[in-house]
C-alpha positions in Angstrom: -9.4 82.0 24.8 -13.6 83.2 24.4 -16.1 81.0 25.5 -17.5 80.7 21.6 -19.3 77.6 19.5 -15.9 77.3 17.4 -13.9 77.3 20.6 -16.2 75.0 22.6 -15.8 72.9 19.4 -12.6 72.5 18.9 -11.4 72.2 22.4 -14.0 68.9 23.2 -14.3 67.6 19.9 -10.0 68.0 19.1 -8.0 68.8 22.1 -9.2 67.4 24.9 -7.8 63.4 25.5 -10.9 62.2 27.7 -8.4 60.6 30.1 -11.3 59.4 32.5 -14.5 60.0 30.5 -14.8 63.0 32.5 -14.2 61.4 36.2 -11.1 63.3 36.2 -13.2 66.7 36.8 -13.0 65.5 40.4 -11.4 69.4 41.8 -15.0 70.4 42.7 -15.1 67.3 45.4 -11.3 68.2 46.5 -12.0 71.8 47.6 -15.2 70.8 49.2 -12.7 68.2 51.5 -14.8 65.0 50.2 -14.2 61.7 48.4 -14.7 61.9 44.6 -17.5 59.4 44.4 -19.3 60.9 47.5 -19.6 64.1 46.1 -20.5 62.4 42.9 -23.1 60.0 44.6 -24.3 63.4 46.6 -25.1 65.2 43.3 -26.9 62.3 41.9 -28.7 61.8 44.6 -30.3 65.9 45.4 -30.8 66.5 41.8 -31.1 64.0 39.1 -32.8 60.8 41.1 -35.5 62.8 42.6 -36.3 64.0 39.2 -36.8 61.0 36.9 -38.6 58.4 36.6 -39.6 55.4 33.9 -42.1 57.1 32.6 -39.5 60.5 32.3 -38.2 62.2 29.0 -35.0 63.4 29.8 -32.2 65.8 27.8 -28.9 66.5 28.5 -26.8 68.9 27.0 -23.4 67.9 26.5 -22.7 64.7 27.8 -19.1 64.5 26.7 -18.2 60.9 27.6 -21.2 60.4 29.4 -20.1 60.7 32.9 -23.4 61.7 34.0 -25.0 60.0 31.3 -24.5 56.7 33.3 -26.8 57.7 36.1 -29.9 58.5 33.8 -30.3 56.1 31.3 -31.2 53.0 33.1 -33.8 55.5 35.1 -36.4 56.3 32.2 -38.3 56.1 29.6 -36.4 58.1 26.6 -32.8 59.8 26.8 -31.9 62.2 24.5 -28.2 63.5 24.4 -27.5 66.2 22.4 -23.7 67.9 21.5 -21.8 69.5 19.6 -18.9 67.2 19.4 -19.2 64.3 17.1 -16.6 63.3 18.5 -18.3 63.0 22.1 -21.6 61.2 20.3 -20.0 58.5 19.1 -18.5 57.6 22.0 -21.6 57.7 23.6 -23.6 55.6 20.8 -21.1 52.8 21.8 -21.0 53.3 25.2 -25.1 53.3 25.0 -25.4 50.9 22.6 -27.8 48.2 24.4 -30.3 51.2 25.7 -32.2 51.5 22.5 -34.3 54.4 24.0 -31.4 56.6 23.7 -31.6 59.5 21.3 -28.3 61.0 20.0 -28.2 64.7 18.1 -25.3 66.6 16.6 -25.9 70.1 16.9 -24.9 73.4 16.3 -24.0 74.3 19.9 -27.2 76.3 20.8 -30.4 74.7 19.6 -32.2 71.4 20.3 -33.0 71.0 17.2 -34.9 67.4 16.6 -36.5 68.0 20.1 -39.9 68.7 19.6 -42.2 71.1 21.2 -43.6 70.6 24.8 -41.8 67.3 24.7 -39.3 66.9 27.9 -40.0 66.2 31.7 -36.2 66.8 32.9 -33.5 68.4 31.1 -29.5 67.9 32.6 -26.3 69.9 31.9 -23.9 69.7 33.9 -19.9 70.9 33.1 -20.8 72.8 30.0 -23.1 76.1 30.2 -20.3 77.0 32.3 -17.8 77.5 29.3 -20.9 78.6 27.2 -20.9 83.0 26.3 -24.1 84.2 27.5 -25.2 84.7 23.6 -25.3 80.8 23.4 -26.9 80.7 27.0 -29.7 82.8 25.9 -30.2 80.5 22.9 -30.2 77.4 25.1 -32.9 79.0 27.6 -35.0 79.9 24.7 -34.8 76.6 23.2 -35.6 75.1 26.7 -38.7 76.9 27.6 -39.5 75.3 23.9 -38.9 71.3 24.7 -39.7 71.2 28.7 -43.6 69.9 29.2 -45.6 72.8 31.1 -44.1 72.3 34.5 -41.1 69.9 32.8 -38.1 71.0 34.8 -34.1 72.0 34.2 -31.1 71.9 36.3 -28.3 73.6 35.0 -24.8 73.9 36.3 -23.1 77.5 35.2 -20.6 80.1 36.2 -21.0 82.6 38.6 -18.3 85.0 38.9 -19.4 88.5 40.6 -22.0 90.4 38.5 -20.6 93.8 39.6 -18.1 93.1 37.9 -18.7 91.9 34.4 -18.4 95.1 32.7 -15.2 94.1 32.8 -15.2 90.9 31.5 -12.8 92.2 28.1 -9.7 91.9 30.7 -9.7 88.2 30.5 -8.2 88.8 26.5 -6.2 91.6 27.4 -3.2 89.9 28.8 -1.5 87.8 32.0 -1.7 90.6 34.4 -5.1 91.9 32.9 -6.6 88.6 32.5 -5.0 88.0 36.9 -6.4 90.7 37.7 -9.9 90.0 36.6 -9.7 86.6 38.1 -9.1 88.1 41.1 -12.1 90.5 41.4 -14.8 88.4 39.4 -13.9 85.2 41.8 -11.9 86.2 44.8 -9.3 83.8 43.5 -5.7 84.7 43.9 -4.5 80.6 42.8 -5.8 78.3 40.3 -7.0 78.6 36.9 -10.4 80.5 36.2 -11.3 76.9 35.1 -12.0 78.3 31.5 -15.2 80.1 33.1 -17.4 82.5 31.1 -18.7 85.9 31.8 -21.7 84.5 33.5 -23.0 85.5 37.2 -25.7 84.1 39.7 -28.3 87.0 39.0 -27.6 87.5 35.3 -28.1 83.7 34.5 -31.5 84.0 36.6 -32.4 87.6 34.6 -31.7 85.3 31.4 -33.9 82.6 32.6 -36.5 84.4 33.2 -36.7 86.9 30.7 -37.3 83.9 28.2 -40.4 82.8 30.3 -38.9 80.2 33.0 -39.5 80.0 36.5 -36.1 80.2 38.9 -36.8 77.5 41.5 -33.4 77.8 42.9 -30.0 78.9 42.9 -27.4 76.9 44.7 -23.6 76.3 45.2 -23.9 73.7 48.5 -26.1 70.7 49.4 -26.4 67.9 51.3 -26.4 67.6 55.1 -24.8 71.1 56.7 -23.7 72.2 53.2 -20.7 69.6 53.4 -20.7 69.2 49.2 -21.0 71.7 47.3 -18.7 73.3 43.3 -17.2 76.4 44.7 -14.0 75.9 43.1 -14.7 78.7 40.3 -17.6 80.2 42.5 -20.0 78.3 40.2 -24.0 77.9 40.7 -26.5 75.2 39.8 -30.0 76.8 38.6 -33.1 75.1 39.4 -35.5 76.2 36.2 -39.2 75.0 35.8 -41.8 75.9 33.0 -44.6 77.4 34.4 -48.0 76.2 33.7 
C-alpha cells in the first residue's frame, strides 16, 4: 500500500483499533534489548524536555492518541496538535480536556494551516513522517520553516532506508517477491515487516530540509549513555532541524 494522504487517512482515522493509545508501538525498545518505558523515558528525556519550557509554543504533528502528547502539555505555554484524523482529535480533545491552552486542527495532511507565521518555539512528530511520501514531506518542511520562530527548532522522526537504493522504490507495489526483495536491499532486513516505511533515506530527508531553508542540527538513530537506546528496527532516523536566524 503507498504512503499517500488518502491512505494515511484511512488507515489512522478507520482501521487502526488504538489498542494502547499508541504504547503498543513498543518494537523500537525490544530490538534495542530495553524496557518499554526506559526507552520511552530515554526519548523524552534527550529530546523533548530539553526543549520546552512554560514559556514554549509547541506543535506536534500527528499525535494519534496522544502518546507523546502526555509529556508536553503540562510543560508549556500553548500546544497545538494538528492531524489529519478526526478521529485521532477528538480523542485528544477529551483526553486534554482540562489543559485549556491546547489547540486542536483538522488538516489536510500536509499544511499547518491555522498556525501562523513565525509563531512556534518547538515542533514534535514522532511515528508519522515515517509513513508520509516525500511529496507530503516536502510540504511539511515548507510549512515548518513557515511557523518555527527564527531559531524555533524541529525534531522529526522519519524513515531511513538506503538512499542508493531508492530508485527502486516502485518494487514495494510490484509484488511479494518484488516488494522482499526491496526490503531486503533498502534495510538489510531479511525478517519483519518494512513497518509500513516510505521511500525516505537519511541524506534525502536532510537535502529536503535544507533545500526549503532549514538548518540540519542532527541526524540520529542511537542515544543515551553508550548508544544503549536507539529505533533501528526499520533503520529509521530522527532529524534535528532549526531555523536559522
Amino acid at each position: 500500500m503507498k504512503n499517500t494522504i488518502d491512505n494515511n487517512l484511512s488507515v489512522w482515522d478507520q482501521q487502526y483499533n488504538w489498542p494502547k493509545n499508541g504504547d503498543e508501538w513498543d518494537g523500537q525498545a525490544r530490538f534495542c534489548y530495553q524496557p518499554y518505558d526506559e526507552w520511552k523515558k530515554s526519548l523524552v528525556e534527550t529530546f523533548i524536555g530539553p526543549n520546552i519550557s512554560e514559556s514554549s509554543v509547541v506543535l506536534e504533528i500527528a499525535p494519534g492518541h496522544g502518546r507523546w502528547t502526555k509529556e508536553i502539555v503540562e510543560c508549556c505555554k500553548e500546544l497545538i496538535l494538528i492531524d489529519l484524523s478526526h478521529s485521532c482529535i477528538e480523542f485528544c480533545k477529551k483526553l486534554f480536556a482540562t489543559y485549556n491552552y491546547v489547540r486542536y486542527i483538522v488538516n489536510n495532511g500536509k499544511s499547518l494551516n491555522g498556525v501562523k507565521d513565525n509563531y512556534v518555539d518547538f515542533v514534535w512528530s514522532y511515528d508519522s513522517f515515517v509513513h508520509m511520501d516525500k511529496d507530503t514531506i516536502e510540504s511539511y518542511l515548507n510549512e515548518l520553516f513557515r511557523v518555527l520562530k527564527s531559531d524555533g527548532k524541529a525534531i522529526i522522526h522519519h524513515a531511513g532506508r538506503r538512499h542508493a537504493f531508492l530508485w527502486l522504490g516502485f518494487l514495494r507495489h510490484k509484488g511479494k517477491i518484488a516488494r522482499h526483495f526491496y526490503k531486503l536491499i533498502s534495510m538489510g532486513k531479511l525478517r519483519d515487516d518494512d513497518g509500513w516505511r516510505s521511500n525516505m533515506s537519511k541524506k534525502l530527508f536532510k537535502e529536503l530540509a535544507v533545500d526549503k531553508g532549514l538548518v540540519v542540527e542532527a541526524q540520529m538513530q542511537w542515544w543515551g549513555k553508550n548508544h544503549v537506546f536507539g529505533i533501528p528496527r526499520f533503520g529509521d532516523f530522527i532529524t534535528i532541524l532549526r531555523k536559522n536566524s
